[in-house]
N, C-alpha and C positions, 0 to 999 in steps of 0.2 A: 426486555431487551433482546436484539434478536441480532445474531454475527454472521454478514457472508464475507467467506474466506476467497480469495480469487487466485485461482490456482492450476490454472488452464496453459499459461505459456510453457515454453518447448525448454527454455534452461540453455540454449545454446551456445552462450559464453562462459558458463560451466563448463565445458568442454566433456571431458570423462566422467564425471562426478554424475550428470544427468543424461549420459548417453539411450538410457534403457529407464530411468526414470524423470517424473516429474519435479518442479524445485520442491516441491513441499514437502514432499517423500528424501532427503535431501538429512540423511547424520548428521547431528553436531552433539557430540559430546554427549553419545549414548542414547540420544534422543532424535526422532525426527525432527523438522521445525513445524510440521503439521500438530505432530505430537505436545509440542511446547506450546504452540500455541493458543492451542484446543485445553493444555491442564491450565493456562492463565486464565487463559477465559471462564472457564469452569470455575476457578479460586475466587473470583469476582464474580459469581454468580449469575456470569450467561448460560445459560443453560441448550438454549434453542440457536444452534449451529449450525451454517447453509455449506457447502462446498461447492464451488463450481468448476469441475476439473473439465480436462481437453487432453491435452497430451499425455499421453499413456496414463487417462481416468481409471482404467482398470487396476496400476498399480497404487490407488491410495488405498493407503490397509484400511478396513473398516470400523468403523466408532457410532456412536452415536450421533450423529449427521446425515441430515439432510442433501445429498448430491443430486447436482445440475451437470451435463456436459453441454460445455461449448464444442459443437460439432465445428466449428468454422474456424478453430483456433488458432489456424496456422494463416488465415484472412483476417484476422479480429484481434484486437486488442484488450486493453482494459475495461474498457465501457462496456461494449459490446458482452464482455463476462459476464461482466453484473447484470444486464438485462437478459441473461437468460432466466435470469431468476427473479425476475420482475411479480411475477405472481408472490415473492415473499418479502416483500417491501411495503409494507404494510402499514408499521406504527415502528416507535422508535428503531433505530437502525447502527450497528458498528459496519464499515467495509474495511476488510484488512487484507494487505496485500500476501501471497501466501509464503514470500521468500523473505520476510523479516521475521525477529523476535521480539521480545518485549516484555520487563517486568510488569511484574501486579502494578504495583504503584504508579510506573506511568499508564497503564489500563484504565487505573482508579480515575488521576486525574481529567483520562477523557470519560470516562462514564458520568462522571460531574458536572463536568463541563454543562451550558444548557443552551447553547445557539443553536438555533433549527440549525445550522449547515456548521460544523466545525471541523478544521484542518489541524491535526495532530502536526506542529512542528518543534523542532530541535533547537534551541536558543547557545547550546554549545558544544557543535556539532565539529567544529574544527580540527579538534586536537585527534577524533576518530578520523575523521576524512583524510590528516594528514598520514597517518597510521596505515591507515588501509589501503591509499591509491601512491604510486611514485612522482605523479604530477597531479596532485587535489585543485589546483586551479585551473586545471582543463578539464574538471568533471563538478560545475556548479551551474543551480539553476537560478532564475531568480524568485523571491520571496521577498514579497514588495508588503509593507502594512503601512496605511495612512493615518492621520492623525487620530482619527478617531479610534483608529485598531482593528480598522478591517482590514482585509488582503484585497490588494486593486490588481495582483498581478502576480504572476507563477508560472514557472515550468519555461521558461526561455531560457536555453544554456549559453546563450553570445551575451552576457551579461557581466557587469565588473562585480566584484567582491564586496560592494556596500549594496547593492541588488541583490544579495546572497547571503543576509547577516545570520538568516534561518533556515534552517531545512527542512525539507518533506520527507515526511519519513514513512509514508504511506498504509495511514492509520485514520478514517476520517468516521463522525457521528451526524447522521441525520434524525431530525425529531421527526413527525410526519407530515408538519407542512414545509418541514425542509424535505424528504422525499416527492412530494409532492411539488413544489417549484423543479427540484433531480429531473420529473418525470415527463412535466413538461415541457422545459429546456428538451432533452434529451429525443420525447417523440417529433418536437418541431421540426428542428434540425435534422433529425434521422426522414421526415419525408422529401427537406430541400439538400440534401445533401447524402444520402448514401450511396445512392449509384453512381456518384460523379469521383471518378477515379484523379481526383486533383486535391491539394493539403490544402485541410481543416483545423487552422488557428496551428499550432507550431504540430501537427499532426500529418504522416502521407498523406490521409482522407480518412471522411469521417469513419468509414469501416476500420480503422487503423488507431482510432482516437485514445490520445492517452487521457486520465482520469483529470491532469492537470489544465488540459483543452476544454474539457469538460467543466470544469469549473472555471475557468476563465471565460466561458460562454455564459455561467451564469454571471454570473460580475458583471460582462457586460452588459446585462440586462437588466441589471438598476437591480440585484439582490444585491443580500448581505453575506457572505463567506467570513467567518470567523479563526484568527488562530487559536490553538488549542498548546499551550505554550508548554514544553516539559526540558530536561537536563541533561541530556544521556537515556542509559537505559532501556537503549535498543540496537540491535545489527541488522542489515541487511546481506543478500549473499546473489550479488548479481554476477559473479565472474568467478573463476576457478580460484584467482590471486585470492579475492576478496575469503573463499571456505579457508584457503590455505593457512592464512595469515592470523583470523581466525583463531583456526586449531591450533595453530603454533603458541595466540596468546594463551589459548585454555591452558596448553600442556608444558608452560613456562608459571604458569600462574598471574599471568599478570591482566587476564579477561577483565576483571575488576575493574581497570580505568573506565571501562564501556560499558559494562553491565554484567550483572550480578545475576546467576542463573538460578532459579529455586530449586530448593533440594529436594530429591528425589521422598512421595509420601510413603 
């Protein structure tokens, strides 16, 4: 099993916190979340680790990882990350976004998991969301599953709160014929659509495409997208409020509603 981290964006809603670095270089509680990310991974047994940085790539401290730069990253998005590292997309696949965290155990549950294409989501995500933002019903997307238990639908945030039961928590596992449909969605689309400076499915344009567009291109193309269902047991750190709030739980003690960080070996 093989992990690309994407790790390229600018951190801009961080404000200070990412002025002169990258989010994944990016303290929490003694630890970078590059660092955190990189020991869970390793505790479960990935071994073979990609990075694709862009914005200030020079400052991810060095490890055992494979680095990509996205030279474009301030034109480019999510997608566009991971295809720079398209040469290591190979056979089974983790993509994790590089500004979350995440226990073993929800790692475990997606390394289990076995659907060519599965989408790590949050089934009670709520009680965090409310925690962390002052209006959580102005920050949801939708996470649609049909009868059968696939995902028909993702990543639209003008959506009501039963469109929203799940979260993305931006953790997803491809087999290799699920990178392989990834690949060819991805170059189809990337010939009819990347110089055209106009929004690609809830996207500016496809140079801009977030991961959720992405997958909602495959959907609609008669695939199968899987959720990958877990509890808690993850942060993310997209805004300055969001570190703040954060630290605050760590150094109050009460992080533990959200997630349990492993102790230092």
């Amino acid at each position: 099993m093989r992990a690309i981290i994407l790790a390229a964006g600018m951190g801009t809603r961080l404000g200070q916190y990412t002025k002169n670095l990258p989010k994944c270089m990016l303290s929490f509680a003694g630890k970078t979340l590059i660092e955190r990310q990189i020991e869970v991974l390793r505790s479960s047994g990935v071994e073979d680790i990609v990075v694709v940085g862009g914005y200030r790539a020079d400052a991810i401290a060095p490890s055992n990882y494979t680095l990509y730069i996205n030279k474009m990253f301030g034109e480019t998005n999510m997608v566009e990350s991971l295809f720079c590292a398209e040469r290591e997309m190979t056979n089974d696949l983790l993509v994790c976004y590089g500004d979350i965290i995440y226990e073993k155990n929800v790692l475990d549950v997606v390394l289990n998991s076995s659907w060519d294409i599965g989408v790590t989501v949050d089934t009670d995500y709520w009680e965090y969301w409310s925690a962390r933002l002052d209006e959580p019903r102005e920050d949801v997307e939708s996470l649609v599953v049909d009868g059968q238990g696939a995902i028909i639908e993702l990543g639209d945030p003008r959506c009501s709160l039963e469109r929203a039961e799940v979260r993305y928590v931006g953790l997803l596992k491809f087999s290799k014929k699920g990178l392989s449909i990834l690949k060819e969605q991805y170059h189809m689309h990337r010939e009819r659509s990347y110089e055209l400076e106009k929004p690609w499915y809830r996207s500016k344009s496809f140079k801009k495409a977030y991961m959720t567009c992405m997958l909602q291109a495959i959907i609609e193309s008669g695939y199968t997208v899987m959720p990958i269902r877990i509890d808690r047991g993850w942060l993310e750190f997209d805004t300055a409020t969001d570190y703040e709030r954060a630290s605050a739980w760590h150094a109050e003690g009460s992080l533990g509603r959200f997630i349990h960080l492993a102790e230092s070996p």
